[in-house]
LOSE-454370 format. One record per residue: z, y, x of N, C-alpha, C in turn; residue in three letters; residue number from 1. Coordinates in steps of 0.05 Angstrom, whole numbers, plus 32768, in hexadecimal, padded with zeros to 4 digits. Atoms other than C-alpha are relative to their C-alpha. Layout:
[guro [Z; Y; X]; [Z; Y; X]; [Z; Y; X]; 'ala'; NUM]
...
This chain:
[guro [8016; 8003; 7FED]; [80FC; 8028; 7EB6]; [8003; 7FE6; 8010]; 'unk'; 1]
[guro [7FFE; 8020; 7FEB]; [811D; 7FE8; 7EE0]; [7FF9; 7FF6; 7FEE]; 'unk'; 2]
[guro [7FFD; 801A; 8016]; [8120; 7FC0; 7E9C]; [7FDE; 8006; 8003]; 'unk'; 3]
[guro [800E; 8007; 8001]; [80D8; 7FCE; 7E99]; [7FEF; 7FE9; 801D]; 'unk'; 4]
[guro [8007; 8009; 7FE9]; [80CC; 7FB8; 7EE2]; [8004; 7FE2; 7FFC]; 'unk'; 5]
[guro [7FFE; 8024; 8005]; [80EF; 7F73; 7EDB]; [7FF5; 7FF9; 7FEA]; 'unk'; 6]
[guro [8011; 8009; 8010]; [80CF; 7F6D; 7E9C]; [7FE2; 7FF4; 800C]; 'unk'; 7]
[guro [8015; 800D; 7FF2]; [8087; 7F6D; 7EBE]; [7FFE; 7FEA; 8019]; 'unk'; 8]
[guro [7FFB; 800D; 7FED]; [809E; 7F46; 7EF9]; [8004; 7FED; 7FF6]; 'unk'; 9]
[guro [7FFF; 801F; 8011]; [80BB; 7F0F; 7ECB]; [7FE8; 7FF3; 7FF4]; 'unk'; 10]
[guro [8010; 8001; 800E]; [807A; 7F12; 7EA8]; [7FE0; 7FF1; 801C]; 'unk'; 11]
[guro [8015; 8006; 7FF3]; [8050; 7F11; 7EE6]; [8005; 7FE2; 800C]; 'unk'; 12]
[guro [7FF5; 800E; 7FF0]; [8079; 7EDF; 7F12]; [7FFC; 7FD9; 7FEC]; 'unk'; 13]
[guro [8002; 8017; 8019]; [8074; 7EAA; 7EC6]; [7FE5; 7FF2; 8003]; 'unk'; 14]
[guro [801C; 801A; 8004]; [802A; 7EA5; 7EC3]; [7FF0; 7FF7; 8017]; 'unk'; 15]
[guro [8016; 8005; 7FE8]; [8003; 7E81; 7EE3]; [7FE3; 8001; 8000]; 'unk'; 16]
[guro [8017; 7FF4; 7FF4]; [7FBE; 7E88; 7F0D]; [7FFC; 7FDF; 8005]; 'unk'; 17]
[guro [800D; 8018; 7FFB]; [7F93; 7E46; 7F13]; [7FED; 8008; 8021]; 'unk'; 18]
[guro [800C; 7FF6; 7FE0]; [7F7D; 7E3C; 7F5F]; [7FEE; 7FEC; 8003]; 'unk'; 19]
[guro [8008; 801D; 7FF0]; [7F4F; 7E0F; 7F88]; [800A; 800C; 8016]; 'unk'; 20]
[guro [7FF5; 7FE8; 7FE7]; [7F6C; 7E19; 7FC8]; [7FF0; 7FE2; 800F]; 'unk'; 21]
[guro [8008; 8018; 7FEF]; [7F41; 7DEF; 7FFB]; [7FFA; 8009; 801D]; 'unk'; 22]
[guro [7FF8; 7FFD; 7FE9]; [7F46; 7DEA; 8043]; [7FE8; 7FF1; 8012]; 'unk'; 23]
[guro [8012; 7FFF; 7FE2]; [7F20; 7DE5; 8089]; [8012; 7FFC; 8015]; 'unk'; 24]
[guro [7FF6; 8002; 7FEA]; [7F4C; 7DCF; 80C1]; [7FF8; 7FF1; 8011]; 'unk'; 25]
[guro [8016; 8009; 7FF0]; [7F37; 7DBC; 80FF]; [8013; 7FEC; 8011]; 'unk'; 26]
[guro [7FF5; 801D; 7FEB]; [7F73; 7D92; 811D]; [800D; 7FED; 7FEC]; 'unk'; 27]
[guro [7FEB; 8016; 8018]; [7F93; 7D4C; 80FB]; [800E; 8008; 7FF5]; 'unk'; 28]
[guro [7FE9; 7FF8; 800F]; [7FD0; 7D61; 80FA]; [8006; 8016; 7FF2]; 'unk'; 29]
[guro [7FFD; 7FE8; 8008]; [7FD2; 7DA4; 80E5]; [7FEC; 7FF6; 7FE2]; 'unk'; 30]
[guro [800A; 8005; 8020]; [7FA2; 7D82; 80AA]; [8009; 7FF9; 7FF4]; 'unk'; 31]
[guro [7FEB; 800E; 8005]; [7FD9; 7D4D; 80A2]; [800F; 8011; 7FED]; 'unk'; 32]
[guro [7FED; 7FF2; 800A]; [800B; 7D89; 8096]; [7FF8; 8015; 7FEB]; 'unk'; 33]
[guro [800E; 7FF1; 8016]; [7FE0; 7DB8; 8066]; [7FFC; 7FEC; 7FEB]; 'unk'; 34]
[guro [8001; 8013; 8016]; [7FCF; 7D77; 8045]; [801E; 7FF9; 7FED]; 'unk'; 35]
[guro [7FF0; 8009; 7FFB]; [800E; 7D64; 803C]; [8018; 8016; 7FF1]; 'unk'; 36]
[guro [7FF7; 7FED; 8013]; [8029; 7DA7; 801D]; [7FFA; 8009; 7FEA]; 'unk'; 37]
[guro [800F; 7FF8; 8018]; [7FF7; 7DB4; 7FF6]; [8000; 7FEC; 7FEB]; 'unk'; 38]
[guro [7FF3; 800B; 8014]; [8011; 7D78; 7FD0]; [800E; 8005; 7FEF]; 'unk'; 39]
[guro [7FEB; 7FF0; 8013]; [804B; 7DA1; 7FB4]; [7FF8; 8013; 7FF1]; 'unk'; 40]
[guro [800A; 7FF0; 800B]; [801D; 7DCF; 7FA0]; [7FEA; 8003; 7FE6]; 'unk'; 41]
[guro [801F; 800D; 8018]; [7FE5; 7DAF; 7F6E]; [7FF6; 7FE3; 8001]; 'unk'; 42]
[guro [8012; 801D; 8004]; [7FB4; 7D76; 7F63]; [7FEE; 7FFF; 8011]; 'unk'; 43]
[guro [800C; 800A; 7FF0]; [7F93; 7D54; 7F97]; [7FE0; 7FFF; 7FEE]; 'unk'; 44]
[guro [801E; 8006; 8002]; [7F3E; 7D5C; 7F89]; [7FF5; 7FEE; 8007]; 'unk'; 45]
[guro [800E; 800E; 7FEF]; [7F26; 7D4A; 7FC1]; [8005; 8003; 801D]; 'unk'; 46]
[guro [7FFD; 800D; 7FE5]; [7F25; 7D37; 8005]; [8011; 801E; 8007]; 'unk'; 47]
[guro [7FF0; 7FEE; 7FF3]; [7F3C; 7D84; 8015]; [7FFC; 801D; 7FED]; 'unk'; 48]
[guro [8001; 7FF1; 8012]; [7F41; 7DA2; 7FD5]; [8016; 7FFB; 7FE7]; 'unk'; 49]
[guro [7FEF; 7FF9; 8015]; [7F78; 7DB2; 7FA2]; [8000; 8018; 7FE3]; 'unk'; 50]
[guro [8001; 7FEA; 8010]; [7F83; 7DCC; 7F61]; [801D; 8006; 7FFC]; 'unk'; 51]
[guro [7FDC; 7FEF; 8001]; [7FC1; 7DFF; 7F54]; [8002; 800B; 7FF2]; 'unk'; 52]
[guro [8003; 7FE5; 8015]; [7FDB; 7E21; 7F1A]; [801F; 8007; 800F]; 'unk'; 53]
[guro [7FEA; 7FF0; 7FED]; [800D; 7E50; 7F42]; [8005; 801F; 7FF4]; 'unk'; 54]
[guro [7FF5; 7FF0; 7FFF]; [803B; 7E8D; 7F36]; [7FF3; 8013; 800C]; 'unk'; 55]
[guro [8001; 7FEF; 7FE3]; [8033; 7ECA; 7F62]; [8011; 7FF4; 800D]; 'unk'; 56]
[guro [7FEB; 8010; 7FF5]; [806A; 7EAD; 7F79]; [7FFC; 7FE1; 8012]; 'unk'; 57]
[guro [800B; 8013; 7FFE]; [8051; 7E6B; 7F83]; [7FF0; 8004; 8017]; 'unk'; 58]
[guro [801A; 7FFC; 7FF6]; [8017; 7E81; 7F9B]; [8009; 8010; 802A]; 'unk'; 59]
[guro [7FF5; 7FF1; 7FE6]; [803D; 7EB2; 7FDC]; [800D; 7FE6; 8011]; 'unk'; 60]
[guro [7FEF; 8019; 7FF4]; [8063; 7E76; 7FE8]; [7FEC; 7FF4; 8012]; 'unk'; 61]
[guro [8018; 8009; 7FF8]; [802B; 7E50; 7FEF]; [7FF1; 8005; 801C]; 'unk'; 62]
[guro [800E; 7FFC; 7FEE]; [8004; 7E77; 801D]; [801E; 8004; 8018]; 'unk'; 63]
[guro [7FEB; 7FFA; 7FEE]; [8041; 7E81; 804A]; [8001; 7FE4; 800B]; 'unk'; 64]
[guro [7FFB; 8016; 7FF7]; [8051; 7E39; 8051]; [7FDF; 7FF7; 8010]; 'unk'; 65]
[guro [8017; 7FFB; 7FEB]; [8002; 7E31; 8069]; [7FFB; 8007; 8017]; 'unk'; 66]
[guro [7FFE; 7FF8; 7FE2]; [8003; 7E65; 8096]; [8008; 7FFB; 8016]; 'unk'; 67]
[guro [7FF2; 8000; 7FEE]; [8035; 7E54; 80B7]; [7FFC; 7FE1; 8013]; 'unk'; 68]
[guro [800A; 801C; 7FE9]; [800D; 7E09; 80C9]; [7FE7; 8008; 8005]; 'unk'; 69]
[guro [801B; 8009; 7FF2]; [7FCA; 7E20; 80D7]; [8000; 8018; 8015]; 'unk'; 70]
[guro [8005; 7FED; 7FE4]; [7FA7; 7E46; 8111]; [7FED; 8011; 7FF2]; 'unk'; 71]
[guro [8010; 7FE4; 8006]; [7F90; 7E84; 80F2]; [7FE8; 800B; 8008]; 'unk'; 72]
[guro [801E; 7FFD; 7FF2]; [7F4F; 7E85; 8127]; [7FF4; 7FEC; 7FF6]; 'unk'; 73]
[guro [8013; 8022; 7FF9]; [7F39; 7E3F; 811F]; [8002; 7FF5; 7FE1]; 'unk'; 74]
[guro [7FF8; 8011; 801F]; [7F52; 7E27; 80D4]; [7FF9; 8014; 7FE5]; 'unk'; 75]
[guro [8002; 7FE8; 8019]; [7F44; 7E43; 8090]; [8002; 7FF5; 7FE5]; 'unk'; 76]
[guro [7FFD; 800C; 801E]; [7F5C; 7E39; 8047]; [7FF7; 801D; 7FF3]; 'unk'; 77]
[guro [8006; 7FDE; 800A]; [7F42; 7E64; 8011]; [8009; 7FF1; 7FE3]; 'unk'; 78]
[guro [7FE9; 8000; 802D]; [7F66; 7E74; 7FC5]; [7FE3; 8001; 7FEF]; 'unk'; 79]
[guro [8019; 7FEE; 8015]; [7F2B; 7E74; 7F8F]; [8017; 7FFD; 7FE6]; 'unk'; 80]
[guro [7FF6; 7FFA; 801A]; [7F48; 7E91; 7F52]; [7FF0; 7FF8; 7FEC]; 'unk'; 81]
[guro [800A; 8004; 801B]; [7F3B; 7E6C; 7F09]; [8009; 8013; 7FED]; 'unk'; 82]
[guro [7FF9; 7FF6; 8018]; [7F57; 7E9C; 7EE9]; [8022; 7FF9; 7FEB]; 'unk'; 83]
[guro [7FE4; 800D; 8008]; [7F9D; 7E94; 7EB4]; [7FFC; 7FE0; 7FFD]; 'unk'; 84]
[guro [8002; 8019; 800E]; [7FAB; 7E4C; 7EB1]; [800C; 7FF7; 7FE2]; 'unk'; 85]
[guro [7FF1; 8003; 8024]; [7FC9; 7E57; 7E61]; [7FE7; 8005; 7FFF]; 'unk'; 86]
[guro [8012; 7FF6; 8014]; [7F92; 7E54; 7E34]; [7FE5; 7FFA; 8007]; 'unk'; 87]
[guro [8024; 8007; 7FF1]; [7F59; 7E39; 7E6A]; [7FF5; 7FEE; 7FEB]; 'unk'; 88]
[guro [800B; 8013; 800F]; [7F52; 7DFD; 7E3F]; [7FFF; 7FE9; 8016]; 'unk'; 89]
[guro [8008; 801B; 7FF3]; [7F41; 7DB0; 7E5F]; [8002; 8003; 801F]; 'unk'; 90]
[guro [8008; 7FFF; 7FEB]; [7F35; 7DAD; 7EA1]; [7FE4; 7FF0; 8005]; 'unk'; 91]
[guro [8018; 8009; 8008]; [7EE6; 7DA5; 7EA9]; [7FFC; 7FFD; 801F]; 'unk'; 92]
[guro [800C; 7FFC; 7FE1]; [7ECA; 7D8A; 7EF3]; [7FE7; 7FEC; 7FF5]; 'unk'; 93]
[guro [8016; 8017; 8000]; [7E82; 7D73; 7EFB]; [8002; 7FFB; 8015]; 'unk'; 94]
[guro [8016; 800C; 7FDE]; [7E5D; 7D51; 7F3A]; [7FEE; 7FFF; 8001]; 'unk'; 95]
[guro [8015; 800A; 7FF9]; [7E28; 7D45; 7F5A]; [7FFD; 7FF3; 800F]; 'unk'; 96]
[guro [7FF6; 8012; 7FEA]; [7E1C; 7D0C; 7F83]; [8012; 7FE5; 7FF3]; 'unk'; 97]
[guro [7FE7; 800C; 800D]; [7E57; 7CE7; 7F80]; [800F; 8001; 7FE5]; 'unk'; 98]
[guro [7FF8; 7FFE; 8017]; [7E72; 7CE2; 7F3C]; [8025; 800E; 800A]; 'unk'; 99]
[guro [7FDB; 7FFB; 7FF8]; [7EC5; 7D08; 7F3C]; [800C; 7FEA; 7FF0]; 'unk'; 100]
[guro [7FF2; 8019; 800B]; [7EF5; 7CD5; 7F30]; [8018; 800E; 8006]; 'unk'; 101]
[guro [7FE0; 7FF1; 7FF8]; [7F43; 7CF0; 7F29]; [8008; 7FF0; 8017]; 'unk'; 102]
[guro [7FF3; 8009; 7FF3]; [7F6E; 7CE2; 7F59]; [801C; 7FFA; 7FFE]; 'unk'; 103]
[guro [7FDD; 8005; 8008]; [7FAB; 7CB8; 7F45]; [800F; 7FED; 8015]; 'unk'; 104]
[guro [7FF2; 800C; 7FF0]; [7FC2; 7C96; 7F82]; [8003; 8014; 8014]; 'unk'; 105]
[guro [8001; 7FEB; 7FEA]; [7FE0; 7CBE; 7FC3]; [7FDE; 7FF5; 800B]; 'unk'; 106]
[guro [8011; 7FFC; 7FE8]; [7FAC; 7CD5; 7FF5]; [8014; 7FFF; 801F]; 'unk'; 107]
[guro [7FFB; 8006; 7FE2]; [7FBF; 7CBB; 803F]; [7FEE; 8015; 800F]; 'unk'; 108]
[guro [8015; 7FF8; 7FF6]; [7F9C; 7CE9; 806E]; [800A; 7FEF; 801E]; 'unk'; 109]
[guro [7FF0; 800A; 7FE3]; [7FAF; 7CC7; 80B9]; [7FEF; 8014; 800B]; 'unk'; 110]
């Protein structure tokens, strides 16, 4: 019965979950420091948007290290789930407007 437990746990904790995780903060610094984490976590989009292919694991982490910089009344990040990231295929973004262009140099936020 344990062997099956760590079995699914190994199993869950392996794959990963494709995120956008994008953010709303309302002071510099506290944008600074979300920005700034959320580096270790995925690919820079856009101005306050990331993509993440994350663990459960990953992913708890994640929101923990967040929490713990924003103001829970006033600030707000939200998880959208893509789904497994094995097997999605390419990564497809359109626009409108502005054309998307990657982003291969850091982002400075001051």
């Amino acid at each position: 019965m344990l062997d099956d437990f760590h079995a699914t746990y190994e199993v869950q904790n392996k794959m990963r979950i494709s995120y956008l995780i994008c953010y709303d903060i309302c002071d510099d610094k506290r944008l600074r420091k979300v920005f700034q984490t959320m580096r270790n976590y995925g690919d820079h989009l856009q101005y306050s948007v990331f993509e993440c292919q994350l663990t459960a694991t990953d992913l708890a982490r994640c929101r923990s290290d967040l929490a713990a910089i924003i103001h829970h009344d006033e600030d707000q990040v939200l998880f959208v789930s893509l789904g497994p990231a094995e097997g999605r295929g390419d990564r497809v973004i359109t626009a409108l407007g502005k054309p998307y262009t990657a982003i291969d140099a850091p982002c400075i936020v001051v």
